[in-house]
Backbone bond lengths (Angstrom), bond angles and torsions (degrees), N, CA, C in turn:
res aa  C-N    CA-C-N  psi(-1)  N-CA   C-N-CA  omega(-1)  CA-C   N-CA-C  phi
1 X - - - 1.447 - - 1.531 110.77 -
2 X 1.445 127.34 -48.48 1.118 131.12 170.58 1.444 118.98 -59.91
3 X 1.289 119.43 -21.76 1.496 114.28 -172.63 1.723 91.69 -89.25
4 X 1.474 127.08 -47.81 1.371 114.38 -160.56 1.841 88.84 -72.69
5 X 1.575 135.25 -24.72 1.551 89.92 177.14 1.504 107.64 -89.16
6 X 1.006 133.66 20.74 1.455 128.21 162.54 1.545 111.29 -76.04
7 X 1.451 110.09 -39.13 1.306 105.70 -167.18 1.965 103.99 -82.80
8 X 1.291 92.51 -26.60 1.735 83.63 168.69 1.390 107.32 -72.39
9 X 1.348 121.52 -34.95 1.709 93.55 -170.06 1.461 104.65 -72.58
10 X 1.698 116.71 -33.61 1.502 102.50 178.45 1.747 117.86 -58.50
11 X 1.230 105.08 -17.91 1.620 115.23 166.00 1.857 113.07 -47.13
12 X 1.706 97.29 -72.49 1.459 112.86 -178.03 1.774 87.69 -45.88
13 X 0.877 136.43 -104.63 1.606 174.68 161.06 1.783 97.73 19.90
14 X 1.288 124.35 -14.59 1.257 159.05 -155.47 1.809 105.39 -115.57
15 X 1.846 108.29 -75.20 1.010 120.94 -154.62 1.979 86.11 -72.30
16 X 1.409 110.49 -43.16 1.509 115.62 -172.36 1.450 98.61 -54.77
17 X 0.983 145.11 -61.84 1.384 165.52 161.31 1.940 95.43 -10.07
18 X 1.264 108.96 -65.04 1.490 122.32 -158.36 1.405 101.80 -80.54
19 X 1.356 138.11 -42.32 1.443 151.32 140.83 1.524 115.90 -14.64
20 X 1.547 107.21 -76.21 1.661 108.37 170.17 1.365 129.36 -67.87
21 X 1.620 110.93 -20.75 1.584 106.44 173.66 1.138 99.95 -68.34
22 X 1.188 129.29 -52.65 1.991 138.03 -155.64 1.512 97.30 -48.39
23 X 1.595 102.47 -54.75 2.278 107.58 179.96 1.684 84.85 -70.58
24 X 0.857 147.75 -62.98 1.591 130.13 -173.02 1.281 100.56 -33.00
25 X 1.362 114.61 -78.45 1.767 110.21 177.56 1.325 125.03 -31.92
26 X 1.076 122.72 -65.55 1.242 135.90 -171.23 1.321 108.15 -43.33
27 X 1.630 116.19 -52.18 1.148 120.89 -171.76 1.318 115.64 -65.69
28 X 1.331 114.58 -49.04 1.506 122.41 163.25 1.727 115.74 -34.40
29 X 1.282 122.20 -54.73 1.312 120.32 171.15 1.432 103.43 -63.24
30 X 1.264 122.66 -51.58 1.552 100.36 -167.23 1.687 121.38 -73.64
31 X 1.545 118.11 8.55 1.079 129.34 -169.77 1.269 103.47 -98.71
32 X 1.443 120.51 -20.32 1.223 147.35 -161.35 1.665 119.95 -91.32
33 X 1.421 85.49 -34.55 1.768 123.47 -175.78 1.551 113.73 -34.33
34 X 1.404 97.73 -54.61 1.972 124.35 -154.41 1.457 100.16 76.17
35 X 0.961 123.65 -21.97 1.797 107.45 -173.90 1.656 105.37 -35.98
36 X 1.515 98.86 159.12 1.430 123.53 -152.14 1.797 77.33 -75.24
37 X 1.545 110.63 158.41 1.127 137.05 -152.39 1.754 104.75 -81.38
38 X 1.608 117.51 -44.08 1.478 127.40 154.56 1.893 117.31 -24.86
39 X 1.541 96.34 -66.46 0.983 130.75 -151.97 2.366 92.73 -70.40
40 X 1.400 74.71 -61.53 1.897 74.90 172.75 1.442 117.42 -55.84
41 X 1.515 106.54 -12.43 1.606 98.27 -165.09 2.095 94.65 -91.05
42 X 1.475 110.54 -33.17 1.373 119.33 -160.50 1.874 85.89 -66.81
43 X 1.758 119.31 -42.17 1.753 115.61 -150.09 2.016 72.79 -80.63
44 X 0.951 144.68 -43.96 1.273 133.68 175.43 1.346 130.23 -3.96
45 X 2.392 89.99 -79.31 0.656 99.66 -160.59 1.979 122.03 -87.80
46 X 1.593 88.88 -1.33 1.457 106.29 153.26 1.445 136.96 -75.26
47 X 1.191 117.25 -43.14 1.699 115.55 164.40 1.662 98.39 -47.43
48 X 1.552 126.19 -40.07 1.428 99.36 -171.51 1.434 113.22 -94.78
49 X 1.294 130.65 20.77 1.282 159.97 -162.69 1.883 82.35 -111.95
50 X 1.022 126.00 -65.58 1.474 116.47 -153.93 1.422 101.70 -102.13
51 X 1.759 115.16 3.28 1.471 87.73 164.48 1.463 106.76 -95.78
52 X 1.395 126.58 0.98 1.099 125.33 -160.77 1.915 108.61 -101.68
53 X 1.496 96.96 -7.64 1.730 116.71 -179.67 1.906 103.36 -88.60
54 X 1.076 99.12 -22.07 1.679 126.64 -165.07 1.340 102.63 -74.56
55 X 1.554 117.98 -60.16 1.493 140.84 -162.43 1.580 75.04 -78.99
56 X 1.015 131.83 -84.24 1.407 120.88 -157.78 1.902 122.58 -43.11
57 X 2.012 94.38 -40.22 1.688 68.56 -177.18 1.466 106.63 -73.02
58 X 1.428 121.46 -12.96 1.771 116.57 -179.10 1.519 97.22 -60.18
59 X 0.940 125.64 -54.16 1.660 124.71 -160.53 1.887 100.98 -63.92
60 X 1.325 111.60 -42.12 1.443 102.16 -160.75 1.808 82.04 -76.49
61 X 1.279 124.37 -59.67 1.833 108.06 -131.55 2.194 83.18 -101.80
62 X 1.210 129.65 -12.59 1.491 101.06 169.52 1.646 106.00 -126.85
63 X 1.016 143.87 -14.56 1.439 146.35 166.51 2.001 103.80 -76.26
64 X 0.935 117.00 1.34 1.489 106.68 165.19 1.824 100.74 64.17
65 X 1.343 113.43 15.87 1.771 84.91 177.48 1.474 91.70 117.57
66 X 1.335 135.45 -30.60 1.700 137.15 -148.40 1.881 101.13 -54.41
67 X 1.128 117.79 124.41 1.636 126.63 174.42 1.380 104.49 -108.59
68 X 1.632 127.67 46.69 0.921 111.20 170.99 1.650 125.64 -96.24
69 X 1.443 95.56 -6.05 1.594 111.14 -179.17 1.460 102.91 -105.79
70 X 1.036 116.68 22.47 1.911 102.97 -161.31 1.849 100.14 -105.12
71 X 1.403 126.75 -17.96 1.530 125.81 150.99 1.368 119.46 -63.92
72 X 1.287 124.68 -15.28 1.529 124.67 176.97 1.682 96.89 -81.10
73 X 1.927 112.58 -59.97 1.543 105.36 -179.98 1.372 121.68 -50.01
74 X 1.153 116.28 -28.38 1.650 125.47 -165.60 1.699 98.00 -57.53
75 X 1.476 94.56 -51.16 1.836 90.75 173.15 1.344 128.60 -24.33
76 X 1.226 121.02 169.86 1.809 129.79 162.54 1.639 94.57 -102.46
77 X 1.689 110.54 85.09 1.340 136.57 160.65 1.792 114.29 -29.12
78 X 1.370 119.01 105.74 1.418 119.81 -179.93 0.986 102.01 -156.28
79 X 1.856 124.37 148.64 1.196 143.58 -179.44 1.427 110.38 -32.65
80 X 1.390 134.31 -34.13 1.140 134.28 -171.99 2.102 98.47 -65.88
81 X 0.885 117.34 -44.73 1.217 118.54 -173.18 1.476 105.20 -91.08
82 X 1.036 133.49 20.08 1.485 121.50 162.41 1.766 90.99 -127.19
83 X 0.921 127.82 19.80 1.895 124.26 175.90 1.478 67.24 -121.28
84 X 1.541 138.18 -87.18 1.339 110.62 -148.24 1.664 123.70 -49.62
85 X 1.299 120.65 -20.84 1.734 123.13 149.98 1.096 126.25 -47.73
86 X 1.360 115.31 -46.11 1.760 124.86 -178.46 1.610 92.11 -77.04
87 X 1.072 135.10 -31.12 1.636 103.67 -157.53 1.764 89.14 -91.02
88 X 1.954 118.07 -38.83 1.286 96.89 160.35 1.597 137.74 -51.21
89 X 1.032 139.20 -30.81 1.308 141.30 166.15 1.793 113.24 -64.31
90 X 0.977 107.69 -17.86 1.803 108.16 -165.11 1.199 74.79 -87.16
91 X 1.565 153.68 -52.49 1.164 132.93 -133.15 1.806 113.12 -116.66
92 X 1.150 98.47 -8.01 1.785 112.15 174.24 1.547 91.09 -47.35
93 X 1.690 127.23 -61.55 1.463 93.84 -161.56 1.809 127.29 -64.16
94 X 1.338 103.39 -28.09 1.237 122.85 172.06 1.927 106.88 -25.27
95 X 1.331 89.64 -82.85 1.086 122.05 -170.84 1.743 110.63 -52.18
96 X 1.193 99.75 -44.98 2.086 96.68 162.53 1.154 129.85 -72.12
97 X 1.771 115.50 -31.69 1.679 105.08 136.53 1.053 141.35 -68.43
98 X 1.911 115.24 -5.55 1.632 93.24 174.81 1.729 93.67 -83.89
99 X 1.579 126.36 -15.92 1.303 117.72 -179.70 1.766 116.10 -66.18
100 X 1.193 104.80 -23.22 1.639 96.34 175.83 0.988 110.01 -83.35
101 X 1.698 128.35 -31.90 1.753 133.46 159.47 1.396 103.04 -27.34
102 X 1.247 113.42 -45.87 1.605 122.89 -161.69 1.421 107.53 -82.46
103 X 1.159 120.37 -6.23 1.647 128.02 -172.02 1.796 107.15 65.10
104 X 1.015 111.70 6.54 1.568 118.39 -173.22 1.755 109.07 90.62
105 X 1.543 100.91 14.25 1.594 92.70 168.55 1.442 103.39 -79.07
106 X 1.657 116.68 130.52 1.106 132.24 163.60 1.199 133.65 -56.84
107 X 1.465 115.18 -51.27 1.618 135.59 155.83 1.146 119.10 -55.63
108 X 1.341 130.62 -18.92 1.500 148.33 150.85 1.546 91.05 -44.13
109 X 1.434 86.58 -108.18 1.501 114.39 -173.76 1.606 118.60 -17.16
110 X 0.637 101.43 -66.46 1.596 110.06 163.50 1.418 116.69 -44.37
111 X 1.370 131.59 -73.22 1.451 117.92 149.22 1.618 122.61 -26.87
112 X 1.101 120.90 -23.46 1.558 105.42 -167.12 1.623 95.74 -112.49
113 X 1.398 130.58 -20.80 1.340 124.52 151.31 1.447 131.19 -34.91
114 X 1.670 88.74 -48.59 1.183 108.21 -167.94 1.793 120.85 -61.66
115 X 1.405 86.02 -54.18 1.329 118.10 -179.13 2.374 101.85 -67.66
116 X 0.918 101.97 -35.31 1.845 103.17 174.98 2.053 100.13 -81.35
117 X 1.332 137.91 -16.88 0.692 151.89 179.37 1.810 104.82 -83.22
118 X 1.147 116.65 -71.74 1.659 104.42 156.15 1.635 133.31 -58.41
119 X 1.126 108.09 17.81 1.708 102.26 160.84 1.416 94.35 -82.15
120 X 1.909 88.60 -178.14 1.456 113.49 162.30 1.127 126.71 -74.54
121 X 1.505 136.25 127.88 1.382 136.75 -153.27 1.542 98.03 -35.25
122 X 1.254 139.28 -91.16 1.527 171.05 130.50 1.490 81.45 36.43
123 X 0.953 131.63 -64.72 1.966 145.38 -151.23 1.534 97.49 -78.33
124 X 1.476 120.33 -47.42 1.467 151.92 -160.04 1.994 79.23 -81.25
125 X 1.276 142.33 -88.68 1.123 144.63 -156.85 1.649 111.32 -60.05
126 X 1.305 111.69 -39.90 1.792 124.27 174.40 1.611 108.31 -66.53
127 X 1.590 115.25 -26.76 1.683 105.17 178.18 1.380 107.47 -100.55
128 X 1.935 116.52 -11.26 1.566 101.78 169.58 1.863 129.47 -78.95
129 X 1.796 83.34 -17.53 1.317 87.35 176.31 1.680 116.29 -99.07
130 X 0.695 122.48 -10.70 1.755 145.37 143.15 2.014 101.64 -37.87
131 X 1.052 98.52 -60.52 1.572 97.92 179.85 1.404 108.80 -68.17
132 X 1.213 131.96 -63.00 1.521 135.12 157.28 1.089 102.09 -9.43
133 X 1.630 118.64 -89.96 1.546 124.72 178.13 1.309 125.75 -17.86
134 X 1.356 109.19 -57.68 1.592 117.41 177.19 1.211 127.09 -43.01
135 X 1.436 83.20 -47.06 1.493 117.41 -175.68 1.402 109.60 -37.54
136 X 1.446 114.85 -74.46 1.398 136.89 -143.40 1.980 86.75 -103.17
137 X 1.277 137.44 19.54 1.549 129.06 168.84 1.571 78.18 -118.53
138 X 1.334 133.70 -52.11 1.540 123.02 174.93 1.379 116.01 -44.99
139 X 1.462 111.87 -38.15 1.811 96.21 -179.56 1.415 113.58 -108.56
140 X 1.734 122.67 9.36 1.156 111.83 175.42 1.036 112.31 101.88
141 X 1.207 122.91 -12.54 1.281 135.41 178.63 1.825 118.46 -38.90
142 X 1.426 89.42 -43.63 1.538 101.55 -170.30 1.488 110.58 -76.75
143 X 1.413 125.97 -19.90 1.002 124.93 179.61 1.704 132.91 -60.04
């Protein structure tokens, strides 16, 4: 029972994921566009108009009702909050290999967050993607 609702939330957690990149995309092309400045603001304020029609039909007809994303929509939806998603998602794997580094010690982990969190940005981005790396020659990934 616990594993199938894990795998649905990694479902939601997935489908939410695929939802905000697509308005990430979009926006990127339409930023890209040159269209007159009016006009970028109206396709704007529609991509966040249709990701927010999107999340809903997922929530009503395959999430059963689920309100677990509905404090993020409630927001005033802006690029700042769909880059702060992308830079969280780029770095989840990082961060689950520095947790197996840690053997799953928590108090570890946390110390060594802490401590990759006080470098220099540049130093801080070269050891998260360094962990990534590991990551994926440790599981074969690269192959």
């Amino acid at each position: 029972m616990a594993q199938a609702r894990y795998r649905e939330e990694q479902e939601r957690n997935e489908q939410f994921a695929a939802l905000t990149a697509a308005t990430r995309a979009e926006l990127t092309r339409l930023y890209a566009s040159g269209m007159p400045m009016d006009a970028m603001r109206a396709a704007k304020t529609q991509a966040f108009a249709t990701l927010r029609a999107n999340h809903q039909r997922l929530k009503e007809k395959q999430w059963g009702g689920y309100a677990g994303y509905d404090r993020w929509f409630a927001q005033d939806l802006n690029n700042a909050h769909l880059a702060a998603l992308n830079t969280y998602r780029k770095y989840v794997p990082a961060f689950q290999a520095l947790l197996a580094q840690c053997h799953g010690d928590l108090p570890a982990f946390y110390a060594a967050v802490r401590e990759i969190g006080a470098l220099p940005e540049q130093t801080r981005l070269h050891r998260l993607r360094a962990l990534t790396a590991n990551r994926d020659v440790a599981s074969g990934a690269g192959d």
